[in-house]
C-alpha positions in Angstrom: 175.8 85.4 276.9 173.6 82.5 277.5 174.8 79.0 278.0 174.0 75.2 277.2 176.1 72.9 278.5 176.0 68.9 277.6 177.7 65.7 278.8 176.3 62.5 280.0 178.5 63.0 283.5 177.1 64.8 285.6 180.1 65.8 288.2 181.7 67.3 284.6 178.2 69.3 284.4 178.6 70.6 287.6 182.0 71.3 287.3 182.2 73.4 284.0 178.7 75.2 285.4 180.2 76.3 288.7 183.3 77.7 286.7 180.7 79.7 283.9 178.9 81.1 286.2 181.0 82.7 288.5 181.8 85.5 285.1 179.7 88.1 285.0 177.5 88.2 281.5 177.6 84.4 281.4 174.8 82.6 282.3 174.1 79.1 281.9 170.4 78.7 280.8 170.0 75.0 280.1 171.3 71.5 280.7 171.9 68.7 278.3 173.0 64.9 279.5 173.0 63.3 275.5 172.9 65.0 272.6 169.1 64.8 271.4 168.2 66.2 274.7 170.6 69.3 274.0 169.6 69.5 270.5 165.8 70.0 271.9 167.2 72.4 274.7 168.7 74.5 272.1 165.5 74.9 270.3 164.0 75.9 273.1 166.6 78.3 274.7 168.6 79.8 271.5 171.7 79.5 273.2 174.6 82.0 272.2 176.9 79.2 273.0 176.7 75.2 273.1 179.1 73.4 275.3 179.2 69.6 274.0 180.9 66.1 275.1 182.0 64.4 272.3 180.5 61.0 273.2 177.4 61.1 274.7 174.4 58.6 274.5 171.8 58.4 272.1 173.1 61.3 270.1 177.0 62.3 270.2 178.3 65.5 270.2 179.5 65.9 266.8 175.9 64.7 265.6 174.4 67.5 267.8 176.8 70.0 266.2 175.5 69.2 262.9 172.1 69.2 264.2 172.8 73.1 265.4 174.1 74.2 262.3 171.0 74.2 260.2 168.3 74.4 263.6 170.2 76.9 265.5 172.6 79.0 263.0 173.5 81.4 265.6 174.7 78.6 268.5 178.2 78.4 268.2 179.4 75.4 269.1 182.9 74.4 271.7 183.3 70.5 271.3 185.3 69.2 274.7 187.3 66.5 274.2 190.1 64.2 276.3 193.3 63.2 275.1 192.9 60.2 272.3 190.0 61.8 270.5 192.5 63.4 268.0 190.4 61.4 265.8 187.2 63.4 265.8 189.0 66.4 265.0 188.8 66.9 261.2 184.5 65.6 261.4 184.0 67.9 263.6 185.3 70.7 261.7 183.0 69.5 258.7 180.2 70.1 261.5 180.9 73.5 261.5 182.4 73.4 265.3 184.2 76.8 266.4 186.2 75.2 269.2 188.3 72.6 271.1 189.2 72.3 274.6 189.9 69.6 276.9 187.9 69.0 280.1 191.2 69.3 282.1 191.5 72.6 280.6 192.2 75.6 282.8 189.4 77.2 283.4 190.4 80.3 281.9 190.9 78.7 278.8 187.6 77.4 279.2 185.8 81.4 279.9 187.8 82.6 277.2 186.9 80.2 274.8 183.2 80.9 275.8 183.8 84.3 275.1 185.7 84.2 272.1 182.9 82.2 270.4 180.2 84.0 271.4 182.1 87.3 269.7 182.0 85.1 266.6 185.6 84.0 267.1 187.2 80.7 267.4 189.1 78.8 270.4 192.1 75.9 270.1 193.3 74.9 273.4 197.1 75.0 273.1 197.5 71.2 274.7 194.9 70.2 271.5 197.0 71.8 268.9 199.7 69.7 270.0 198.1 67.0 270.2 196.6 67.6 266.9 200.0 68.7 265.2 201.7 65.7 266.5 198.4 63.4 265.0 199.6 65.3 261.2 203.2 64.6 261.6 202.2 60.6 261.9 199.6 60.5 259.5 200.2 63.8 257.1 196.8 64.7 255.4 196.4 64.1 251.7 195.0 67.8 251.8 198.7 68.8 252.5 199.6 69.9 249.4 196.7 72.0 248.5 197.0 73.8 251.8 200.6 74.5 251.0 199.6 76.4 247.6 196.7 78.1 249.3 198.9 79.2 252.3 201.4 80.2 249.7 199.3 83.0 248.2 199.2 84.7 251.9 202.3 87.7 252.6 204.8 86.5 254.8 203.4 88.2 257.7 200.2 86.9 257.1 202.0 83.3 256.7 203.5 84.0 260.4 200.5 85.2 262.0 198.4 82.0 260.7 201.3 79.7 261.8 201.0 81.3 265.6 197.2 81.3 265.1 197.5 77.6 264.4 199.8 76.8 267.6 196.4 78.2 269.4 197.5 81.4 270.2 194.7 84.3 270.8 195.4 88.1 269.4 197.3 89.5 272.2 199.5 87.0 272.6 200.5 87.4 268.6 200.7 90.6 268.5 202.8 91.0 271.6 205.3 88.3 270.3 205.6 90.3 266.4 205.4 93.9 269.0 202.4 94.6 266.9 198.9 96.0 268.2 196.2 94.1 268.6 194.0 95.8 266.2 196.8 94.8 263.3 196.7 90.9 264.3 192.9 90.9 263.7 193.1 92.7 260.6 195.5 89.7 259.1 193.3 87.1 260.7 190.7 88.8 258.8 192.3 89.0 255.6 194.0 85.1 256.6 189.9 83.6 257.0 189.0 85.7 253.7 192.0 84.4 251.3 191.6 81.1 253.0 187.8 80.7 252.1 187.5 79.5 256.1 184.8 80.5 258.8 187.0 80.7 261.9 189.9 80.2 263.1 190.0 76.4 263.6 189.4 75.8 260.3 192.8 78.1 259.6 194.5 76.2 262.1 194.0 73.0 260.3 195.2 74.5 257.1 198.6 75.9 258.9 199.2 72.3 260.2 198.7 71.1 256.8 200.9 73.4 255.4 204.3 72.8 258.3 203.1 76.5 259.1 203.3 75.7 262.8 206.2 75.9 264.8 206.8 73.6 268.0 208.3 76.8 269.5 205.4 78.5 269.0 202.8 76.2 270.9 202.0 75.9 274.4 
């Protein structure tokens, strides 16, 4: 899968590079330090994946995002954030982003994420769902309600798996917590996006906060 990567620093560029590129199948083909300057990049290298900082000069990376989604449909895009950007959360999801993760992820979470996305999946970094359940506790979303009745039309099962889904937990680690296969947990996270009227599994997320689906048990 091919690669853009963009941040203004460039010691977190040659970090998150050195990590990519030591997977097989994952090659980073282009390097962005603002936004315009990966918006151009992705033109020019249809990326399978876009890496972006969130603030970056000249063009940020939530403005890039939006940028992709109508110049480069098929660039999935995995916003990194730090702790305190809570904030940009719900406009990136308008932006169409399929994941979160924090620079001082672990860099597993970081070549799964990668992966995940570029399978047409989703990735929330545990440490950002928490941070992003705690942010809906303190200010709850006027959405809250309507999530609640949309959630409520999901089986209890599918209600369970959403609320794990939303604590940032992937397939496997569902299904081995309900001792269900893997091929079942994708199956309700398919049905979960459909009856939701969601494109991944962020935007679910979201929805499961919303709706007190998440349990602090469940997250990382």
């Amino acid at each position: 899968m091919r690669v853009l990567l963009a941040d203004d620093e460039a010691i977190v560029r040659a970090g998150v590079r050195s990590i990519l590129t030591t997977q097989p199948g994952i090659e980073v083909v282009a390097e962005a330090a603002d936004g315009r300057e990966a918006v151009e990049l992705a033109r020019r290298h249809r990326p399978d994946v876009a890496l972006l900082d969130i603030r970056m000069p000249e063009m940020d990376g939530l403005t890039a995002a939006a940028e992709l989604r109508s110049t480069n449909p098929g660039t999935a895009v995995i916003v990194l954030t730090t702790f305190g950007e809570d904030k940009y959360i719900e406009r990136a999801l308008d932006e169409g982003v399929a994941g979160f993760l924090l620079k001082a992820s672990d860099p597993r979470d970081l070549i799964s994420g990668v992966r995940a996305v570029a399978a047409g999946g989703a990735c929330l970094s545990p440490l950002v769902a928490r941070r992003l359940m705690t942010e809906l506790r303190r200010a709850p979303s006027p959405r809250a309600e309507l999530s609640g009745a949309r959630t409520a039309l999901l089986t209890q099962r599918e209600q369970e798996v959403l609320g794990m889904l939303g604590a940032g937990l992937s397939n496997g680690e569902i299904a081995a917590r309900l001792h269900l296969v893997e091929g079942t947990i994708k199956a309700h996270v398919s049905a979960i996006l459909n009856q939701l009227g969601v494109r991944n599994r962020v935007q679910a997320a979201i929805i499961a906060y919303e709706a007190g689906l998440v349990k602090t048990t469940d997250l990382a």
